[in-house]
GUVEX-98765 format. One record per residue (C-alpha): residue in three letters; x, y, z. Coordinates in steps of 0.05 Angstrom, whole numbers. Layout:
<rs>
   rest        x        y        z
    ALA        X        Y        Z
...
</rs>
This chain:
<rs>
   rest        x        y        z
    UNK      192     -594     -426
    UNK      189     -524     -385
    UNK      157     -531     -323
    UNK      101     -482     -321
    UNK      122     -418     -284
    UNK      100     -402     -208
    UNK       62     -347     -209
    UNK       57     -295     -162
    UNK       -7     -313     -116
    UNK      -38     -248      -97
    UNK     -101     -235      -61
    UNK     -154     -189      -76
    UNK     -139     -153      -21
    UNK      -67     -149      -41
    UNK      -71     -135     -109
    UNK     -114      -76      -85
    UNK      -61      -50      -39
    UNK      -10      -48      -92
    UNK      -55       -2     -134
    UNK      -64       32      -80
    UNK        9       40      -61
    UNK       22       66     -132
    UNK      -35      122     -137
    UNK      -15      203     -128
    UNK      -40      202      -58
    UNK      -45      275      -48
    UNK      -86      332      -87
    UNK      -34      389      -90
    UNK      -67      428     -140
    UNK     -149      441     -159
    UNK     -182      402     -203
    UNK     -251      420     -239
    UNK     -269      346     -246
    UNK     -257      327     -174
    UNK     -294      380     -145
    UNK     -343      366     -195
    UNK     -353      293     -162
    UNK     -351      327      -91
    UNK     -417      362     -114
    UNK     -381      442     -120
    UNK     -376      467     -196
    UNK     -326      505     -195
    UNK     -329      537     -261
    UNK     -273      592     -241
    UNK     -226      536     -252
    UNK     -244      524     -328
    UNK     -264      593     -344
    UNK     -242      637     -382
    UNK     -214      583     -424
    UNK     -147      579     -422
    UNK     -104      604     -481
    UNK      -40      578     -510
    UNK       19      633     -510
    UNK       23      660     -578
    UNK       94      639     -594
    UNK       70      565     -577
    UNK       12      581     -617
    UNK       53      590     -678
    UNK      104      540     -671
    UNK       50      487     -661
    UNK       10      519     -734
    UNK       78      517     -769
    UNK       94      439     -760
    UNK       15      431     -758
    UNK       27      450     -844
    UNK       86      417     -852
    UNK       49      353     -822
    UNK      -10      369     -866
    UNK       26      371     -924
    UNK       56      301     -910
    UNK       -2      265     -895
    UNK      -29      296     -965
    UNK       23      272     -999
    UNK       62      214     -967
    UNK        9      167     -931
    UNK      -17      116     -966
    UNK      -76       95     -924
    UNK      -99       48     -966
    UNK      -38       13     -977
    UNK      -23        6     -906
    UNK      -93      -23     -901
    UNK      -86      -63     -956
    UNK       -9      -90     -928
    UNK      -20      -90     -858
    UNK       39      -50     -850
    UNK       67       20     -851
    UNK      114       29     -908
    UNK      192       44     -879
    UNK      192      102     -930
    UNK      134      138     -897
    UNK      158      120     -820
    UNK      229      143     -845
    UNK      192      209     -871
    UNK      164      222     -804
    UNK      222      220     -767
    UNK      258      271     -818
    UNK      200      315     -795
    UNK      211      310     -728
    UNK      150      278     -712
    UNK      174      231     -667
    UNK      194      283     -624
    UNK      133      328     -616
    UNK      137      330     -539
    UNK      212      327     -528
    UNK      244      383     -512
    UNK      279      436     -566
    UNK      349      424     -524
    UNK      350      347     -539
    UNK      331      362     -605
    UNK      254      356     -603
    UNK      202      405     -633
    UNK      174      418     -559
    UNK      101      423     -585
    UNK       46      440     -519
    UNK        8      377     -500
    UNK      -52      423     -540
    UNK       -9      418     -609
    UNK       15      355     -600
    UNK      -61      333     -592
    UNK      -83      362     -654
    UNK      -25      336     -693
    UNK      -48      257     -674
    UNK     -121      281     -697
    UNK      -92      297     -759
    UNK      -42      243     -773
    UNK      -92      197     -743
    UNK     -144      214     -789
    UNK     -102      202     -840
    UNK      -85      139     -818
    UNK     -106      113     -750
    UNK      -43       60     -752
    UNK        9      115     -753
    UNK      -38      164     -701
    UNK      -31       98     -658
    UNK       52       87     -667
    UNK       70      157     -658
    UNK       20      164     -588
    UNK       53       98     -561
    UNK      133      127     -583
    UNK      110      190     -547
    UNK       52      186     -496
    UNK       63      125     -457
    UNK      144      103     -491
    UNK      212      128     -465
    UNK      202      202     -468
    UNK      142      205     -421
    UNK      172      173     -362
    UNK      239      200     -377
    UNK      211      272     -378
    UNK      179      271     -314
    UNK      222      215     -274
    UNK      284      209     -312
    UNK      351      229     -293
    UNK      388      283     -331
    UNK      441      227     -357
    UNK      382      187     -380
    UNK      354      248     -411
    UNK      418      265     -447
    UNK      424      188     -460
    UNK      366      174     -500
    UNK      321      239     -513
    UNK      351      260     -574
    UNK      349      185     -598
    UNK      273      183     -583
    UNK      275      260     -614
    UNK      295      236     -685
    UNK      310      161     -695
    UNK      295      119     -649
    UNK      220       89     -645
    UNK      203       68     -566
    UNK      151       23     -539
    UNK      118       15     -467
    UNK      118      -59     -438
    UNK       74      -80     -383
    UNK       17     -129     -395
    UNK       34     -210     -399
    UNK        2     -254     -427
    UNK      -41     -273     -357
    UNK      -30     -199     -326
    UNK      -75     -142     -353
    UNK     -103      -92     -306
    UNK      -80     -131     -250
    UNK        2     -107     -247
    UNK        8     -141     -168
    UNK       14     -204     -208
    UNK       66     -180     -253
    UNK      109     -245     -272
    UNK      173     -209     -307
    UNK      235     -204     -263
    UNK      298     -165     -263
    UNK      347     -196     -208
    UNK      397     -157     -189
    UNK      470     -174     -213
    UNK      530     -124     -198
    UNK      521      -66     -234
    UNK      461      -98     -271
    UNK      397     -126     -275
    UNK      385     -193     -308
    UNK      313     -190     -339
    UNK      268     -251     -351
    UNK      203     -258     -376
    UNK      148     -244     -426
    UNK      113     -180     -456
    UNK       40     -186     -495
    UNK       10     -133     -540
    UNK       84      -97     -543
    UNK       55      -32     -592
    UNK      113       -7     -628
    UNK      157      -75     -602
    UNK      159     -107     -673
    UNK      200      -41     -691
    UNK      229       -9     -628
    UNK      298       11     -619
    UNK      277       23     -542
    UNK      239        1     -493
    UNK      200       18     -433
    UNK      200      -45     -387
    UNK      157      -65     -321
    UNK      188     -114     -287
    UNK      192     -149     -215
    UNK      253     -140     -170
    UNK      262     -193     -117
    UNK      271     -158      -43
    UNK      345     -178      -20
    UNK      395     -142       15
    UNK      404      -77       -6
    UNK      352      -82      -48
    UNK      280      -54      -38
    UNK      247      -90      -84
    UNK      178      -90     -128
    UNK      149      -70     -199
    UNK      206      -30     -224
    UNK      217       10     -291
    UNK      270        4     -333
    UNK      297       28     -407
    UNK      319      -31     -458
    UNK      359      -34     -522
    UNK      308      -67     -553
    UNK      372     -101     -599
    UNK      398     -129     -531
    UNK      418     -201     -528
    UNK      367     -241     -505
    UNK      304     -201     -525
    UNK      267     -229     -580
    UNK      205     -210     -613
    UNK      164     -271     -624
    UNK      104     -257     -659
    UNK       76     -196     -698
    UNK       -5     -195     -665
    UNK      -56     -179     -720
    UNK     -120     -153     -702
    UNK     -191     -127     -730
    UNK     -169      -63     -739
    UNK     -106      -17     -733
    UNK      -84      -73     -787
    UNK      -19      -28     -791
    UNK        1      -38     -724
    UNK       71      -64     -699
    UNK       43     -101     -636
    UNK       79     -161     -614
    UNK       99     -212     -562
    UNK      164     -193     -533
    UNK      207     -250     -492
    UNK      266     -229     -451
    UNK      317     -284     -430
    UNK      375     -260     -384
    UNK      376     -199     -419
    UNK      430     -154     -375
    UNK      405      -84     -361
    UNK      456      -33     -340
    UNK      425       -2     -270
    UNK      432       63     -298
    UNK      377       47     -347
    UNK      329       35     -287
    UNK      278       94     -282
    UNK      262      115     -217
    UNK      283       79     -144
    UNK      261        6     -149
    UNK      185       -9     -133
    UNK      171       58     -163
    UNK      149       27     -235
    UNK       80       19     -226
    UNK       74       99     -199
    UNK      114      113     -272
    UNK       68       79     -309
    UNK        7      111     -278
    UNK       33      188     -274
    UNK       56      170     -349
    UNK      -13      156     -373
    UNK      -45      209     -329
    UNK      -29      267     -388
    UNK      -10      198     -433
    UNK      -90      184     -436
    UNK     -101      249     -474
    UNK      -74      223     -534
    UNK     -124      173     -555
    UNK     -188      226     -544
    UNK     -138      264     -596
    UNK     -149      204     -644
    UNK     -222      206     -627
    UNK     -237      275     -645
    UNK     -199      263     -706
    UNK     -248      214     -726
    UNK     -307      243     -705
    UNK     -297      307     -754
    UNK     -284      253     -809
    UNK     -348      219     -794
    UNK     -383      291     -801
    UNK     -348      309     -862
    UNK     -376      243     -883
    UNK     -434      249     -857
    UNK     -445      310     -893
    UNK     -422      297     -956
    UNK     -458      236     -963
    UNK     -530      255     -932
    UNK     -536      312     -986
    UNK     -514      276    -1043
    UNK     -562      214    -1032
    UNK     -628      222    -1048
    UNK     -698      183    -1027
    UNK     -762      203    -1038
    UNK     -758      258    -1060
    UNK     -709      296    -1010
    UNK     -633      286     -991
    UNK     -632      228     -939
    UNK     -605      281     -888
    UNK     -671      315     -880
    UNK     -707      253     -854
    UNK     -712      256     -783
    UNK     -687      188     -773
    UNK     -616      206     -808
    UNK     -618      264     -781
    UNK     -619      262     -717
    UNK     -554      218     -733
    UNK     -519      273     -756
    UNK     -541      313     -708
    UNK     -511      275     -658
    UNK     -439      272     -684
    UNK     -439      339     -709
    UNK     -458      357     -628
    UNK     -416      308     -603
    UNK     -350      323     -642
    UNK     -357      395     -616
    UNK     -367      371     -543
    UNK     -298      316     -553
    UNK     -258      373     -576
    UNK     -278      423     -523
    UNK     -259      369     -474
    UNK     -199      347     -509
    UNK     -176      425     -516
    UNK     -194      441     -445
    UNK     -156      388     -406
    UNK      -98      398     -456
    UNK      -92      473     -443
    UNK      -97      454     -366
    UNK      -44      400     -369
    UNK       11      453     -419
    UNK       -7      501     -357
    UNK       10      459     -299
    UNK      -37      498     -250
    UNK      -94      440     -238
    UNK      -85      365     -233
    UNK     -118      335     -287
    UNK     -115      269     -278
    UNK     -194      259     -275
    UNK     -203      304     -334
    UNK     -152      262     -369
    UNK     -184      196     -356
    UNK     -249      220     -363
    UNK     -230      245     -441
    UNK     -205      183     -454
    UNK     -263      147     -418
    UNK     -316      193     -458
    UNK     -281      197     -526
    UNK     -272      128     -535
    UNK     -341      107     -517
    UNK     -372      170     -558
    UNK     -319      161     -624
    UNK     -335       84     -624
    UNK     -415      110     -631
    UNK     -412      162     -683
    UNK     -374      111     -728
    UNK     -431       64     -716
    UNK     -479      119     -736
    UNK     -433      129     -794
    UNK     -436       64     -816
    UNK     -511       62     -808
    UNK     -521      132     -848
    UNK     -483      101     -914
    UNK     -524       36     -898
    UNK     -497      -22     -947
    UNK     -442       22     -969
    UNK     -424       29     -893
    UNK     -414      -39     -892
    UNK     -372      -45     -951
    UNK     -296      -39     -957
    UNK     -273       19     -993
    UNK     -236      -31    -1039
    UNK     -300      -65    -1060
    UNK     -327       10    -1066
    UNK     -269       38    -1108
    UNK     -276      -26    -1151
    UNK     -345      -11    -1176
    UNK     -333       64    -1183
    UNK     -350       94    -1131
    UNK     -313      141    -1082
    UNK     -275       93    -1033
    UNK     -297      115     -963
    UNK     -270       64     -912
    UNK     -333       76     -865
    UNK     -329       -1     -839
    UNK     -254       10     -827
    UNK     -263       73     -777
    UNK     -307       28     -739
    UNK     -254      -33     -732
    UNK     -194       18     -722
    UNK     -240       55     -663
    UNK     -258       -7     -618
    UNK     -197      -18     -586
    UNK     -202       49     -567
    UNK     -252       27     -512
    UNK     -194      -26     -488
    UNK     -129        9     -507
    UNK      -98       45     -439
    UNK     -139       27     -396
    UNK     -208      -12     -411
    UNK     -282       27     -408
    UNK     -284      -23     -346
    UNK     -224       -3     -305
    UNK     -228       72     -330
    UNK     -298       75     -286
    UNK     -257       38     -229
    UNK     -203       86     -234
    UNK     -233      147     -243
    UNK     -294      124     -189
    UNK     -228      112     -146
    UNK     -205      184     -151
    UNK     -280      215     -137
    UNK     -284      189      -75
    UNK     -224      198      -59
    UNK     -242      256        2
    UNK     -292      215       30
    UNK     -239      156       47
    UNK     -190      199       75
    UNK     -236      223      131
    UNK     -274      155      135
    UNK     -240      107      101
    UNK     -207       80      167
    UNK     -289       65      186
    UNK     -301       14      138
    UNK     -226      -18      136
    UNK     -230      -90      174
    UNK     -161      -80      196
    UNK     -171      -21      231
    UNK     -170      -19      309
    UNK     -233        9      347
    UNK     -186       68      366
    UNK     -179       79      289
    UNK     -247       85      278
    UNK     -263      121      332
    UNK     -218      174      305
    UNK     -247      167      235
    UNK     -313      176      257
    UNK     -299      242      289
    UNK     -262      268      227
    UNK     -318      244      184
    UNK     -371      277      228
    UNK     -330      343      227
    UNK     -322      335      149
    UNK     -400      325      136
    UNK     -433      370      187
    UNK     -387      418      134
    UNK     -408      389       64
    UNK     -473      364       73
    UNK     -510      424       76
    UNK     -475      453       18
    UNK     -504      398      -21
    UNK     -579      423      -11
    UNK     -573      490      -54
    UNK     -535      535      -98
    UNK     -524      581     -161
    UNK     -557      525     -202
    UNK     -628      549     -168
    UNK     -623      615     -195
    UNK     -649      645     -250
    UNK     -604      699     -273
    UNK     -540      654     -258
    UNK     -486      647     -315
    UNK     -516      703     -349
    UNK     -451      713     -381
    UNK     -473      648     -424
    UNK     -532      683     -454
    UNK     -502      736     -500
    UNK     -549      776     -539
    UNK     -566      747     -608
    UNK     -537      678     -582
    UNK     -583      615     -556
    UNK     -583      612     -480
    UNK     -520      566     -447
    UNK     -530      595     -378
    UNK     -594      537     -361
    UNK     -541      481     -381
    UNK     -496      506     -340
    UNK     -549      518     -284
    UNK     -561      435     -292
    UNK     -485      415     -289
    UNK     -485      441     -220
    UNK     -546      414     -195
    UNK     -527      350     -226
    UNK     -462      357     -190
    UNK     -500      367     -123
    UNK     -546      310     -143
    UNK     -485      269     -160
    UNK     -455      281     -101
    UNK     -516      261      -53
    UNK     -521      202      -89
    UNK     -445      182      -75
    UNK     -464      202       -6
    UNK     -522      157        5
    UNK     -494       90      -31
    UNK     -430       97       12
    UNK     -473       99       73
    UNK     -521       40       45
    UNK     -466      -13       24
    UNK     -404       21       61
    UNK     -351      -30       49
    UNK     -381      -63       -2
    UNK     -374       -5      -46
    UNK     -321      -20      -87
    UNK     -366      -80     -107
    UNK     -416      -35     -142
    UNK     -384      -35     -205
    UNK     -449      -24     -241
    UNK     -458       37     -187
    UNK     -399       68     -198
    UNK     -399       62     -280
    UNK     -460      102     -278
    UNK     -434      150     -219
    UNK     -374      167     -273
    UNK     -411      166     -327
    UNK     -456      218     -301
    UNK     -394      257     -291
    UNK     -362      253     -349
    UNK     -423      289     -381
    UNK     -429      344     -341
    UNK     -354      358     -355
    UNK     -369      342     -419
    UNK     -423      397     -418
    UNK     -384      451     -377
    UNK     -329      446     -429
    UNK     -373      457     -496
    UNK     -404      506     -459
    UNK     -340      544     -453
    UNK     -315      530     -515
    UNK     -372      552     -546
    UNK     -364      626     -509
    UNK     -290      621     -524
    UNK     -304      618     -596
    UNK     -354      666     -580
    UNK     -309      720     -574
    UNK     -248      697     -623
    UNK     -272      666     -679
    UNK     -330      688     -730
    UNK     -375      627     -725
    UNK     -384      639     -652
    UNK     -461      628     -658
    UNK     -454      562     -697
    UNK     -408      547     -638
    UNK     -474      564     -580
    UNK     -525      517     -626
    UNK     -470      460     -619
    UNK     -461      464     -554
    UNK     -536      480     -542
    UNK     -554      417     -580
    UNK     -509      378     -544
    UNK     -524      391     -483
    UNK     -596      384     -494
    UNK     -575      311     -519
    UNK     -525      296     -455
    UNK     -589      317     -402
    UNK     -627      267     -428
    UNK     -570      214     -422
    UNK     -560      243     -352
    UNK     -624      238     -328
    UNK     -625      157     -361
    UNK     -562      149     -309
    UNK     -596      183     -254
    UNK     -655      138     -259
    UNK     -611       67     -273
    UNK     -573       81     -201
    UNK     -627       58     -162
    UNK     -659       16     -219
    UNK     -635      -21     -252
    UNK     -611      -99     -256
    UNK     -550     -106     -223
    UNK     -566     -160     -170
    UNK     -606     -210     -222
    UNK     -551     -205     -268
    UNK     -498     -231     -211
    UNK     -546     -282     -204
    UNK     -550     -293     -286
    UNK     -473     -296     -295
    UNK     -471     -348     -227
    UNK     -515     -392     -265
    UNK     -479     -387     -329
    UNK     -414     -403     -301
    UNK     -440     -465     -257
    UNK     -463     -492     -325
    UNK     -534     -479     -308
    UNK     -556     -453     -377
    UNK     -508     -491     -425
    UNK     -568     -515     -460
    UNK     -580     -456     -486
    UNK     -512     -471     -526
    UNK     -535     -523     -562
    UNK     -560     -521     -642
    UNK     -488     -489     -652
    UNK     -420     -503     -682
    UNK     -367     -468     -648
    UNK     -305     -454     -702
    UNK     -260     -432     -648
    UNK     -188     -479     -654
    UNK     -152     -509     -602
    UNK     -114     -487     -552
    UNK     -113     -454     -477
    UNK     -143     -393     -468
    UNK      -73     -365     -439
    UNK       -6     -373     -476
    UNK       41     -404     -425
    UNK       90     -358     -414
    UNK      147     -397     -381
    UNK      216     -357     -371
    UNK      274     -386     -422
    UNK      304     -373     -486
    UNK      265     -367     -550
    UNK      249     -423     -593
    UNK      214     -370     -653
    UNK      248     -325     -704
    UNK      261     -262     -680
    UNK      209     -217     -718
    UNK      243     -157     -695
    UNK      250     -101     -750
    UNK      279      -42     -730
    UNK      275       22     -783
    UNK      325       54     -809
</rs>
């Protein structure tokens, strides 16, 4: 038998620092959301809404038909529902229209789409099926071409671009099977052998490894001579000796997903497959999802103009007494609610698309924050959804179909949607992140103050930095445009419902929000990063102002393009209207709320204080450890590999 493998012991305080290490440390360019946090709304940076260049406009409309078309006519959703599994014939379809490479470049044979087109080309492939949205956004978003594009040498680009372009499916390989958002413990190595790397170790919820030709792989390199060392990136034949796919994952929804368990045993990788220097892998993987992130909010806009349609459709055909069930307050408000929300998802999703094709603010708060707020917000209007159709919410659109009636897989968009809230980063670590980034000005002038390493000379410095920093922000927190009446004027066309008031509240929520990071840092100091329940709501509150500031600018965007410009204000009106009032509930649960008895809850609970509160059940969980052992060495399972072709 195996012995169980060593793994790496990390402290907190270690595991910190290698996140740390791995973050973009420096702010080159603006960014709306950032300055948001820092309490200044800078609503120059957002608007006039940026615009796509026509010829980008029309290349992304012409594959957006041809796409249209095939989802019309080739997907099967129910069948891959039904099977578990995307038919070869409709992946093999995809690639013959180029849709696995939407972001690659034209000159490695790619369609070259804008991170906008590309975006609306998930939502609509994704609505279609949410198994296929989710296997072309891991080839593309977060496989080989991301980290090539933006790290990648131009041999590696010539190498493999045009394979990712047209044939070859890719998949992005970082979490183990005890390693999640925790990469300093990162248990695969890759030890440096002449020219090679030898590569050891085991991959969990692989999407896209059950079919990939390629692979995107995060693995340790020992520090020797010559060597540098650390979590380092590298690009796989996925048919290489040695790798073997041992297990195809199923899950409660996304049934069509090719997620597996990956195991690599001595598995040589040529050194010019390594991405990046060595210990840069963990920076790849983060600058990949930083624009990577956008694709899932894609998905959940998608599905939040299917829930509508449904919504819709389905409110004014059912009757009770007397009236269509939509005009009873109760329902709704429910469609109210997604209607507002699906506006406010795609004026976010738009907006930080538009800034990422442009390249002239760093998004990478308005990219986590999408993904942060659509996933959370998509996963609720399906619920609403479900409750709107009531029993027929519940039921499969099998069962439906079987007893005549139209087959709307309601309960489906709900399973498919929850791992949204996990996927890429959990709702969790997303706040952590993003919280990370916020405050990100007030550590570099005081961090060094509340660092226990830190000399008194240190300190001493940081303290007169910080004072010089504050005696300079501070007062700008006390008042601004949001006081005055007539500000954003430009929001309150004639004929049109007044915007400029919302707008007056994002930045005095931004001030507010501000103050309030202000104060807590001063309260706990150190202890900061504890706050987890602080800083969820601190981002939280963030996310909807940019949430508002975006519909709001959509909705004067489409104000001036598009016919239904009005329509577009009473969105946007409406949902703002509902975001204040969540806003103001965040506000209010800062300060009180019930995050010290629940420490002292979950304490008890794990101490084994309230296990008779257990009891009166049977628990039909099997046996087993909670972990998979995941002990270096060959394979003893069937290879479950199945690449397309």
């Amino acid at each position: 038998m195996t012995a169980p493998t060593p793994k790496p012991s990390v402290s907190e305080r270690e595991a910190r620092q290698v996140a740390e290490a791995a973050r973009e440390q420096d702010w080159r360019k603006p960014s709306f959301a950032k300055e948001l946090f820092l309490g200044r709304f800078r609503l120059d940076l957002i608007h006039p809404h940026p615009m796509p260049p026509d010829e980008d406009a029309r290349r992304g409309e012409e594959f957006l038909a041809k796409l249209r078309d095939f989802c019309e006519t080739k997907i099967d959703s129910a069948r891959i529902e039904r099977e578990a599994r995307i038919p070869d014939e409709t992946i093999k379809g995809l690639k013959e229209l180029g849709a696995l490479g939407m972001k690659i470049d034209t000159k490695y044979g790619g369609l070259g789409l804008t991170q906008v087109y590309y975006n609306k080309a998930l939502a609509l492939a994704g609505s279609a099926s949410p198994a296929i949205g989710a296997l072309l956004s891991a080839h593309q978003s977060i496989g080989v071409p991301q980290p090539l594009k933006t790290f990648g040498t131009q041999e590696q680009k010539d190498a493999f671009l045009p394979r990712c372009a047209r044939t070859d499916i890719t998949a992005f390989l970082l979490t183990e099977p005890d390693v999640g958002s925790d990469p300093a413990r990162l248990a695969t190595t890759a030890v440096p052998e002449g020219d090679d790397y030898i590569l050891d170790g085991v991959k969990l919820w692989t999407t896209n490894g059950v079919v990939a030709d390629l692979l995107v792989v995060m693995a340790r390199v020992p520090k020797s001579e010559g060597h540098k060392g650390g979590i380092t990136a590298f690009v796989v034949e996925a048919g290489s000796e040695g790798v073997t796919v041992e297990n195809r994952n199923a899950f409660m929804g996304l049934r069509g997903l090719e997620n597996g368990v990956t195991r690599f045993h001595q598995v040589r990788v040529p050194a010019a497959n390594r991405i990046g220097p060595e210990g840069a892998g963990l920076k790849i993987a983060l600058t990949t999802l930083n624009t990577g992130r956008l694709s899932l909010p894609a998905m959940c806009v998608g599905a939040g103009k299917w829930c509508l349609k449904i919504a819709r459709e389905w409110s004014g055909a059912r009757e009770q007494w007397g009236k269509p069930v939509a005009f009873h307050e109760a329902v709704g408000a429910k469609i109210s609610f997604i209607a507002a929300t699906t506006f406010a998802l795609e004026a976010v999703l738009d907006l930080s698309s538009q800034m990422a094709d442009e390249d002239r603010n760093d998004i990478r708060i308005e990219a986590a924050l999408a993904k942060l707020y659509g996933s959370e917000m998509a996963w609720l209007m399906a619920d609403e959804l479900v409750q709107i159709r009531g029993g027929r919410g519940f039921e499969t659109a099998e069962s439906l179909a079987a007893r005549g009636e139209r087959a709307v897989p309601a309960e489906q968009i709900l399973r498919d949607l929850r791992i949204n809230r996990i996927f890429e980063g959990s709702t969790e670590i997303m706040h952590l992140l993003i919280a990370r980034e916020a405050v990100d000005a007030h550590l570099k002038v005081a961090g060094d103050l509340i660092d226990p390493d830190k000399t008194l000379s240190d300190k001493a410095r940081a303290g007169a930095r910080a004072g010089g920093f504050y005696a300079r922000w501070l007062p700008k927190l006390v008042t601004g445009p949001g006081q005055l009446p007539r500000s954003y004027a430009e929001f309150h066309p004639p004929g049109h419902v007044d915007l400029s008031g919302h707008l007056r509240y994002v930045e005095r929520g931004a001030r507010k929000l501000a103050r309030s990071t202000f104060y807590a840092m001063s309260r706990w100091q150190g202890k900061m990063e504890t706050k987890q329940g602080f800083l969820g709501r601190i981002v939280d509150i963030g996310a909807e102002l940019f949430a508002m500031s975006a519909a709001c600018v959509r909705a004067e965007l489409l104000r001036t393009t598009e016919d239904y410009g009005r329509e577009a204000y009473q969105l946007a009106d409406a949902f703002c209207r509902q975001s204040r009032i969540r806003v103001e509930e965040l506000f209010d649960r800062l300060w009180t709320n019930t995050d010290e008895l629940d420490h002292k809850v979950v304490k008890g609970v794990l101490s084994g204080t309230y296990t008779w509160l257990e009891s009166g059940i049977i628990d039909p969980s099997g046996d087993g450890p909670w972990i998979a052992e995941a002990a270096p060495g060959p394979s003893k399972h069937e290879n479950v590999h199945r690449p397309i072709r």
